[in-house]
DSSP file (Angstrom, degrees, kcal/mol; ACC not computed):
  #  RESIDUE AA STRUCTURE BP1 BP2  ACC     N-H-->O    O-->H-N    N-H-->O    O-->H-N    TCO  KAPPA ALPHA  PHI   PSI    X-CA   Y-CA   Z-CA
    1    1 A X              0   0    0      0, 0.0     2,-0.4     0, 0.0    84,-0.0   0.000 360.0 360.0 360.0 145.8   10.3   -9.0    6.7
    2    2 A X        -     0   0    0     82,-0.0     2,-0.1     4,-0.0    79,-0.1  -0.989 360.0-132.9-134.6 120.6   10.6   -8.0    2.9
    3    3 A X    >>  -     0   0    0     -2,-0.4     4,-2.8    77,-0.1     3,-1.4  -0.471  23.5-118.1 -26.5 120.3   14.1   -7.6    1.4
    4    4 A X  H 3> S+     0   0    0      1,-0.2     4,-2.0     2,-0.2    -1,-0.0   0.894 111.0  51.6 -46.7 -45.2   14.5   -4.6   -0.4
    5    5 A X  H 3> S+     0   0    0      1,-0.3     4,-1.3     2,-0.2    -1,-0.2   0.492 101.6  54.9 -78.1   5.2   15.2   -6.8   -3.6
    6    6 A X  H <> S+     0   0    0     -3,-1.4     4,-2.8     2,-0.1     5,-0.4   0.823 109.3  57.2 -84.8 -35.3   12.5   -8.9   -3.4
    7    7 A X  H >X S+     0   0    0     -4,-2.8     4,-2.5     1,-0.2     3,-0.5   0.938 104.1  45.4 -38.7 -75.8   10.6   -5.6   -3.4
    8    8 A X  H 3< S+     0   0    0     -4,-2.0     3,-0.4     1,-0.3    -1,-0.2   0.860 114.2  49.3 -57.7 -62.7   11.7   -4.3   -6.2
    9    9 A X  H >< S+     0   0    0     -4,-1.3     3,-3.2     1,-0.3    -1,-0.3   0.854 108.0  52.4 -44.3 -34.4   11.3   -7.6   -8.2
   10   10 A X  H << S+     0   0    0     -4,-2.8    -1,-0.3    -3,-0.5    -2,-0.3   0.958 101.1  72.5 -60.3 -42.7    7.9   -8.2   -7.1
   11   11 A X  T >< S+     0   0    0     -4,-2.5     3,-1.7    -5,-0.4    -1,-0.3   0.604  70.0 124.4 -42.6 -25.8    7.8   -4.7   -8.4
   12   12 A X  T <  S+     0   0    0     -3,-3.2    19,-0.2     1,-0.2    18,-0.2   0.019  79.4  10.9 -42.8 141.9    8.0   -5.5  -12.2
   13   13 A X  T 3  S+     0   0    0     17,-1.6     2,-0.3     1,-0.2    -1,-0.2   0.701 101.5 106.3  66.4  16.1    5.7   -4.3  -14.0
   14   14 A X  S <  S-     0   0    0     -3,-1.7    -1,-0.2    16,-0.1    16,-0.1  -0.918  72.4 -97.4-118.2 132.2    4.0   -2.0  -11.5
   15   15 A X        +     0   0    0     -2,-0.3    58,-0.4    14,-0.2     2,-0.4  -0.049  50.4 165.2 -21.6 121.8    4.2    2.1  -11.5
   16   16 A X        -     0   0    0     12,-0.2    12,-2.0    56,-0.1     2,-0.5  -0.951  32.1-130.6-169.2 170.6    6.6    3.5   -9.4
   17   17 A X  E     -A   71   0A   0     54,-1.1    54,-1.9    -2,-0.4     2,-0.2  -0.845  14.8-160.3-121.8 147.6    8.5    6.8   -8.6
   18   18 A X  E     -A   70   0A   0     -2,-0.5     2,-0.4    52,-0.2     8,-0.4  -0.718   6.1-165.1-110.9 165.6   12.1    7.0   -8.1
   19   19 A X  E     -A   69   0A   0     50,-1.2    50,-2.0    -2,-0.2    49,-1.5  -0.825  23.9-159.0-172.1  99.1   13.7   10.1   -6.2
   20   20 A X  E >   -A   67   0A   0      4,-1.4     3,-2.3    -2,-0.4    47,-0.2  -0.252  35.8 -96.1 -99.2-164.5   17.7    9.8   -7.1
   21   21 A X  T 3  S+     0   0    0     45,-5.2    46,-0.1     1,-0.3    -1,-0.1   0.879 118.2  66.3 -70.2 -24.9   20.2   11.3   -5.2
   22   22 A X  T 3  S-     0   0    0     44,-0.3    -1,-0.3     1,-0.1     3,-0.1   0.494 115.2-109.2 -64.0 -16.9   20.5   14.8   -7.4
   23   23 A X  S <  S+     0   0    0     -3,-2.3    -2,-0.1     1,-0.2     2,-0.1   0.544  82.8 125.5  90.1  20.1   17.0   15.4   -6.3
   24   24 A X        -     0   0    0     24,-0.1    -4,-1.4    26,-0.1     2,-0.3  -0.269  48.3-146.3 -84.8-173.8   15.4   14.7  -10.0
   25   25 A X  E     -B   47   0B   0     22,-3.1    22,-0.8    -6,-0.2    -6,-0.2  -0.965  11.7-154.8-135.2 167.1   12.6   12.0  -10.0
   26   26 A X  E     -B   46   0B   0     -8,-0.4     2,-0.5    -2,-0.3    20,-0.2  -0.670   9.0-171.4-150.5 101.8   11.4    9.3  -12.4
   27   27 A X  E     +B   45   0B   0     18,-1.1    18,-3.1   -10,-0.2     2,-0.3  -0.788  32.6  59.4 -93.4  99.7    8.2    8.0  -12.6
   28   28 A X  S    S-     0   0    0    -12,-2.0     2,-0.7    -2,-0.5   -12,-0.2  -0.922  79.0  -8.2 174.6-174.6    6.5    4.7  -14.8
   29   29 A X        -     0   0    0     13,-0.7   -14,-0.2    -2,-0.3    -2,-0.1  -0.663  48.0-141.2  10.0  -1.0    6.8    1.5  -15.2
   30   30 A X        +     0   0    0     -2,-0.7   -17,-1.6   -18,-0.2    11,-0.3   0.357  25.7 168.2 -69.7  82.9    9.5   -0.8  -13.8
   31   31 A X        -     0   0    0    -19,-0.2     2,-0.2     1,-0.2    10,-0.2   0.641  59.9  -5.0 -78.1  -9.0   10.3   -3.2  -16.4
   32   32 A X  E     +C   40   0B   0      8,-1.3     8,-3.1   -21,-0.0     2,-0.3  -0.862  49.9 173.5-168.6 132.5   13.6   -4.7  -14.8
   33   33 A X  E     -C   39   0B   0     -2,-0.2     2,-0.2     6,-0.2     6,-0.2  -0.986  11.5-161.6-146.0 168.0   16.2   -4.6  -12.1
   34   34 A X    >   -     0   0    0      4,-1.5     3,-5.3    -2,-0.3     4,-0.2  -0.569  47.1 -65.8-118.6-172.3   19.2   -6.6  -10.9
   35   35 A X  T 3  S+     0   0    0      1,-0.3   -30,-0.1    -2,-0.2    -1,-0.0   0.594 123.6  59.4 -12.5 -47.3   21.4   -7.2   -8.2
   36   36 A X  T 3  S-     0   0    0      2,-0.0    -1,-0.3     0, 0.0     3,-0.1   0.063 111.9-110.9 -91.5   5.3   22.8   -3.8   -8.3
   37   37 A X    <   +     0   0    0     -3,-5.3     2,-0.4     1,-0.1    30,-0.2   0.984  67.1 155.1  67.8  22.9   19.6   -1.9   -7.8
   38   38 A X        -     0   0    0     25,-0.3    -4,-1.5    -4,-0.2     2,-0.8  -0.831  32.6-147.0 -88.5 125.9   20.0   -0.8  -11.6
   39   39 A X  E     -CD  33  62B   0     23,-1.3    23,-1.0    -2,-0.4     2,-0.7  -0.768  19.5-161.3 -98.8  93.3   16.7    0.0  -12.8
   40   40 A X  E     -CD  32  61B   0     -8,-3.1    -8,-1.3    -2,-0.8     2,-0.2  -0.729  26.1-178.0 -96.6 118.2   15.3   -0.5  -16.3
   41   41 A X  E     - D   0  60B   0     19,-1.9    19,-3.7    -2,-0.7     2,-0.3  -0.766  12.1-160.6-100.1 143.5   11.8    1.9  -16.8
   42   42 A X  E    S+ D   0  59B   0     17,-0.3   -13,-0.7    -2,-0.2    17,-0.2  -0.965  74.1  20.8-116.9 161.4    9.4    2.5  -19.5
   43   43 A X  E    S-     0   0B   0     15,-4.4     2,-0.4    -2,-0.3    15,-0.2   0.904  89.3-175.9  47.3  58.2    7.0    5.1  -20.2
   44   44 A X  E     - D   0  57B   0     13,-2.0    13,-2.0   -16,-0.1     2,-1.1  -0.581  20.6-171.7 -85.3 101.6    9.2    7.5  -17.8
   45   45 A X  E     -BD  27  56B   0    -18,-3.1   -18,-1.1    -2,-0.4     2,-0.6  -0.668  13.9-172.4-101.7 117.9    8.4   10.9  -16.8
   46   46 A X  E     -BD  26  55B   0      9,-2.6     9,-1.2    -2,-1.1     2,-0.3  -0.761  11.0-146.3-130.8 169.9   10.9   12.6  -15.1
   47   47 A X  E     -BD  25  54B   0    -22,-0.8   -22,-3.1    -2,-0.6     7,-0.2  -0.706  19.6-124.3-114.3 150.0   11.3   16.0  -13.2
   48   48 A X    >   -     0   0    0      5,-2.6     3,-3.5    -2,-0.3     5,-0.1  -0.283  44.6 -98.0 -64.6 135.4   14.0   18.3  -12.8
   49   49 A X  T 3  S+     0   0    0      1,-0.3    -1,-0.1    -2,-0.1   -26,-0.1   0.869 121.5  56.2 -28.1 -54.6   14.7   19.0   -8.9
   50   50 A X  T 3  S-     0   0    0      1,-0.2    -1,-0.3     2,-0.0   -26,-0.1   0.637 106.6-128.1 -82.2  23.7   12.8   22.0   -8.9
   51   51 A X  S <  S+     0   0    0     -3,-3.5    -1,-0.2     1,-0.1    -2,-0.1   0.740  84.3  97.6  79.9   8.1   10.0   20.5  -10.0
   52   52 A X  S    S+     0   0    0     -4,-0.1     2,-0.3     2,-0.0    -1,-0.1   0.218  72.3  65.2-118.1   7.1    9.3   23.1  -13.2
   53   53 A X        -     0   0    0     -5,-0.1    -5,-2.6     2,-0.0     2,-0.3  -0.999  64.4-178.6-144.6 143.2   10.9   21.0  -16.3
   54   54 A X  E     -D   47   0B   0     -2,-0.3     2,-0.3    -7,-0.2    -7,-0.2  -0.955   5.8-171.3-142.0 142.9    9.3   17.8  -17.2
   55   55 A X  E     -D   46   0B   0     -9,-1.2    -9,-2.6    -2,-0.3     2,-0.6  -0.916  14.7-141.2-155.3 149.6   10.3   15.2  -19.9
   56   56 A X  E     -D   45   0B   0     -2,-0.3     2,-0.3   -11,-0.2   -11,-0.2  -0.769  22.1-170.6-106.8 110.1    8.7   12.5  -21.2
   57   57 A X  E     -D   44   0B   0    -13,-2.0   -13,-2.0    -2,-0.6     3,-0.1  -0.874  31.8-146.6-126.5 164.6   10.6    9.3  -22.1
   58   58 A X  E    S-     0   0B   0     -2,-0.3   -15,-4.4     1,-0.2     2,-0.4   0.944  85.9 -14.0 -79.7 -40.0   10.1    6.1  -23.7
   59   59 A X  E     -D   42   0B   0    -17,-0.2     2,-0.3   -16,-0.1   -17,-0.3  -0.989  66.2-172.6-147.0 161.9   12.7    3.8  -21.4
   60   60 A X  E     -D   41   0B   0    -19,-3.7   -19,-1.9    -2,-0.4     2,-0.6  -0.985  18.7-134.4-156.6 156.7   15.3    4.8  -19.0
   61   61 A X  E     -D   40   0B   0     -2,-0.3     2,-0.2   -21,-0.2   -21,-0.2  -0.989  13.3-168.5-142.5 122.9   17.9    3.3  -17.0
   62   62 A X  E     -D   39   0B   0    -23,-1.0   -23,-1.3    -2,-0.6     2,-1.0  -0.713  16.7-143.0 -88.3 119.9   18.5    4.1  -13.3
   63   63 A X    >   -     0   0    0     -2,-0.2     3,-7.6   -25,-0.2     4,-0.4  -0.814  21.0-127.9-107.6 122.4   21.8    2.8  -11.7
   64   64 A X  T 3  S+     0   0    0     -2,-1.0     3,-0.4     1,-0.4   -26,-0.2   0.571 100.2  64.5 -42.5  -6.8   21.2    1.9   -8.6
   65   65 A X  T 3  S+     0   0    0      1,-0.1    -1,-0.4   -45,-0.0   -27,-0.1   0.612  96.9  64.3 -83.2   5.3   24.0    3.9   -6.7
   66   66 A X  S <  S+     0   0    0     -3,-7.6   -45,-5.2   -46,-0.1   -44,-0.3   0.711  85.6 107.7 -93.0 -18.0   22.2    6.8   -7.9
   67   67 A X  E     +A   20   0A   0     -4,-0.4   -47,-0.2    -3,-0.4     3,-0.1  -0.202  29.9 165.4 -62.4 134.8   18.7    5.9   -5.6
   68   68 A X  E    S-     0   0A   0    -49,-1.5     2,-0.2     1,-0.5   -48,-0.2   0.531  71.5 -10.5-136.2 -81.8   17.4    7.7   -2.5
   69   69 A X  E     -A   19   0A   0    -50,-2.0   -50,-1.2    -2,-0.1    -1,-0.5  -0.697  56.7-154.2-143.2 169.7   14.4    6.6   -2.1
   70   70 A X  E     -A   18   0A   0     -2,-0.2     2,-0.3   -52,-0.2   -52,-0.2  -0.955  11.5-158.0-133.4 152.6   11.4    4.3   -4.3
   71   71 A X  E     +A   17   0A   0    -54,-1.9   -54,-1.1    -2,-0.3     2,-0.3  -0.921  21.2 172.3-150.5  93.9    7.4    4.8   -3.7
   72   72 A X        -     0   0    0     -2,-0.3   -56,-0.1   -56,-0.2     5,-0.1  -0.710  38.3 -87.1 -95.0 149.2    5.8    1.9   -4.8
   73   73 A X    >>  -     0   0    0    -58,-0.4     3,-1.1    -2,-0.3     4,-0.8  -0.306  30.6-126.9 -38.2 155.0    1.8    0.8   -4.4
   74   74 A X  H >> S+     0   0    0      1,-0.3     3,-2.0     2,-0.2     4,-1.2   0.995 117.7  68.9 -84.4 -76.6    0.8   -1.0   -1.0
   75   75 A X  H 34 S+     0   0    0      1,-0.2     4,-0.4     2,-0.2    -1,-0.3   0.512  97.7  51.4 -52.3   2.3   -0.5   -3.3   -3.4
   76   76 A X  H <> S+     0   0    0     -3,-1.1     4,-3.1     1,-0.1    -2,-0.2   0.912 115.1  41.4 -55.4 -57.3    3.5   -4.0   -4.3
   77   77 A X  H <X S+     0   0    0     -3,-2.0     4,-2.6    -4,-0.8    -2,-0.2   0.692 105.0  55.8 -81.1   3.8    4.4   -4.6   -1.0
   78   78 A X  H  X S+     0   0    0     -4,-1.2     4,-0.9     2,-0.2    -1,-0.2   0.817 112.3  50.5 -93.2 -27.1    1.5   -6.6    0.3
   79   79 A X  H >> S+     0   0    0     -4,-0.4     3,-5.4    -5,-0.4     4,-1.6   0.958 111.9  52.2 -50.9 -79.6    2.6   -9.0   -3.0
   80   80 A X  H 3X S+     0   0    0     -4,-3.1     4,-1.8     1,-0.3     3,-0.3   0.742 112.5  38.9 -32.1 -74.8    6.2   -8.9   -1.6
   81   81 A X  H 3X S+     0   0    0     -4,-2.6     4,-1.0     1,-0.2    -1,-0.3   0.716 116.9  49.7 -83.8   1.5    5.5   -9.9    1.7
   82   82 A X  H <X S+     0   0    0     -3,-5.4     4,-4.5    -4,-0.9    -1,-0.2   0.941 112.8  53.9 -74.1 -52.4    2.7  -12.6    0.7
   83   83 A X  H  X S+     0   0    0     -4,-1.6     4,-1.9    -3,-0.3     5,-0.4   0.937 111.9  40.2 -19.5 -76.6    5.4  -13.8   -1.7
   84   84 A X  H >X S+     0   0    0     -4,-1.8     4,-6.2    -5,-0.3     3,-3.5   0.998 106.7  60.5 -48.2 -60.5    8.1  -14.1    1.1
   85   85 A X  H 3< S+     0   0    0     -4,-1.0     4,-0.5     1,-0.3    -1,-0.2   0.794 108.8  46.0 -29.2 -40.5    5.8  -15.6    3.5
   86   86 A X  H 3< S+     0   0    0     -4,-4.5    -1,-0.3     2,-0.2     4,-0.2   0.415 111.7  48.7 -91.0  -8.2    5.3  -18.6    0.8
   87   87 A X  H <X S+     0   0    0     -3,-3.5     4,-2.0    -4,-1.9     5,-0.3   0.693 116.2  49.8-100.3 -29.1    9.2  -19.1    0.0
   88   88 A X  H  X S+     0   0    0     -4,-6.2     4,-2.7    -5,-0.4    -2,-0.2   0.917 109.0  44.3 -53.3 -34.4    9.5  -19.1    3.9
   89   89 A X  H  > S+     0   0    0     -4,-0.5     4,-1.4    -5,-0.5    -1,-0.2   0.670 112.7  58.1-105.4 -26.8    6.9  -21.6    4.5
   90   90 A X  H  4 S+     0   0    0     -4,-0.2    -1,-0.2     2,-0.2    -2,-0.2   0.874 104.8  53.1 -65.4 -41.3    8.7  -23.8    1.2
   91   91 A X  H >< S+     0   0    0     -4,-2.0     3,-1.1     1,-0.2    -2,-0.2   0.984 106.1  53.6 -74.8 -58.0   12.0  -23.8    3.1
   92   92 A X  H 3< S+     0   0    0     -4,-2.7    -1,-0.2    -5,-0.3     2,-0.2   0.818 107.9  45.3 -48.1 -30.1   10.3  -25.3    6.1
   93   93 A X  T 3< S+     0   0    0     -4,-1.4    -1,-0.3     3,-0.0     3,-0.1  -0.451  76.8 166.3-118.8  60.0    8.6  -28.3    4.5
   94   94 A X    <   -     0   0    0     -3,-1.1    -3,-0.1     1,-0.2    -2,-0.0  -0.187  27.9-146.1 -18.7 129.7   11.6  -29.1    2.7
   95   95 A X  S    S+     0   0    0      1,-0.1     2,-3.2    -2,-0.1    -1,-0.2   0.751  88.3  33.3 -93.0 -80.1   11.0  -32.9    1.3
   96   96 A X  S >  S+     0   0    0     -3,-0.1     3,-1.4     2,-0.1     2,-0.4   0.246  76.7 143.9 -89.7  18.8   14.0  -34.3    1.4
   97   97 A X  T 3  S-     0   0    0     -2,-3.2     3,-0.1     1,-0.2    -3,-0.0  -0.570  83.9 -12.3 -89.6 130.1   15.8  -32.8    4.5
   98   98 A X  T 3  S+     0   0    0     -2,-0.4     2,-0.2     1,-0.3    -1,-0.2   0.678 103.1 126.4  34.4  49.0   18.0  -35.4    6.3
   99   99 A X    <   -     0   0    0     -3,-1.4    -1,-0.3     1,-0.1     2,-0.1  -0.703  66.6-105.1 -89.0 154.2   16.6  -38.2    4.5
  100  100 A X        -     0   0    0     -2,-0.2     2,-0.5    -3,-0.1    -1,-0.1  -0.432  29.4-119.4 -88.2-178.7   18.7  -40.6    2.7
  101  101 A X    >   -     0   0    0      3,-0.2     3,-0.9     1,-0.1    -1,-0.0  -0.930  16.5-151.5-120.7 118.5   18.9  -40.4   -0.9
  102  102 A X  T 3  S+     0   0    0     -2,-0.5    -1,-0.1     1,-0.3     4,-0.1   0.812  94.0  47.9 -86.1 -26.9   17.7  -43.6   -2.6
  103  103 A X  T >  S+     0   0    0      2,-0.1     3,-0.7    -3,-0.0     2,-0.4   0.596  92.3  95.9 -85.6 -16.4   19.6  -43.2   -5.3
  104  104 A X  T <  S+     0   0    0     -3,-0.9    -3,-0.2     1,-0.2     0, 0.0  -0.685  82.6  16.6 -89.3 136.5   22.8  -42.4   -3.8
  105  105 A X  T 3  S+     0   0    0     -2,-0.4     3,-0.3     3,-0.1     2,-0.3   0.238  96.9 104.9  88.7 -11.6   25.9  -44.7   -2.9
  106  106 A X    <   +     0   0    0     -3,-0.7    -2,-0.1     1,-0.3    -4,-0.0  -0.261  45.3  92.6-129.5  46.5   24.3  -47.2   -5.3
  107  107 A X  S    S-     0   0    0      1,-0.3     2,-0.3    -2,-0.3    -1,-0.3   0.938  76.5-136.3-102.9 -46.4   26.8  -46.7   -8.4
  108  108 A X        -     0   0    0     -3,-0.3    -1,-0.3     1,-0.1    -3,-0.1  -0.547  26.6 -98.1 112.3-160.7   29.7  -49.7   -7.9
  109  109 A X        -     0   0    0     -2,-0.3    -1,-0.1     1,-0.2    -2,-0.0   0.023  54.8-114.0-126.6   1.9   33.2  -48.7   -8.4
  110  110 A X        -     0   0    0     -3,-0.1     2,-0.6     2,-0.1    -1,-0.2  -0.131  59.0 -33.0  81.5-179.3   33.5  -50.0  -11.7
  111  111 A X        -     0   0    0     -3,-0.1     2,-0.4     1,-0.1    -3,-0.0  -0.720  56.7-142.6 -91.3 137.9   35.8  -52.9  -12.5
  112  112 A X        -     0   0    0     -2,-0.6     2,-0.3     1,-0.1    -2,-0.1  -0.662  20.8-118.8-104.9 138.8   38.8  -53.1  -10.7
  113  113 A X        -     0   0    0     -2,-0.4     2,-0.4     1,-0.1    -1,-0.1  -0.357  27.0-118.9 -81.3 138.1   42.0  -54.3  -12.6
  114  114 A X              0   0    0     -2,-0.3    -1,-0.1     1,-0.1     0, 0.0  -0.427 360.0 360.0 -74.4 120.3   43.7  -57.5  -11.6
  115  115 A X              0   0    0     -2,-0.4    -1,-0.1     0, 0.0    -2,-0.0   0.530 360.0 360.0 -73.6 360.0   47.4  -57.6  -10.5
């Protein structure tokens, strides 16, 4: 299973169309997003709801409450889920889990002052 926001990072730097909640779209580039779903595009064209007015911009910025839906290439998500698959498969072979620590416990206490 692929998190929407691993999607979207895997997503940098790939095409993709946005379709916000006002019913405009915006289509290029994804060059950044964060936590929030906030979306930073370049080389953005976007259309009016009815589809008849177009403009062409250089970078744009989406805030992510504004999203209804994203349409990315397969080859995005097929990254994204290879991606996951290989941070899953990292958690499992875990070196050090519930091994002791060689290094740990092995500090003293310093010098203790005489009464």
């Amino acid at each position: 299973m692929v998190l929407p926001l691993t999607l979207l990072r895997t997503a940098q730097g790939h095409p993709m169309l946005v379709e916000l909640k006002n019913g405009e779209t915006c289509s290029g580039i994804l060059t950044t997003c964060d936590g929030f779903m906030n979306l930073h595009m370049r080389n953005v064209v976007r259309t009016s709801r009815e589809g008849d007015k177009f403009w062409k911009i250089n970078e744009c910025f989406v805030r992510g409450n504004n999203l209804k839906s994203v349409r990315l290439p397969d080859q995005v998500a097929n990254l994204a889920e290879e991606e996951s698959r290989r941070e899953q498969l990292g958690n499992l072979q875990s070196t050090n889990r519930g091994k002791a620590h060689p290094q740990r416990g092995r500090r003293g206490r310093g010098k203790m002052g005489m009464h």
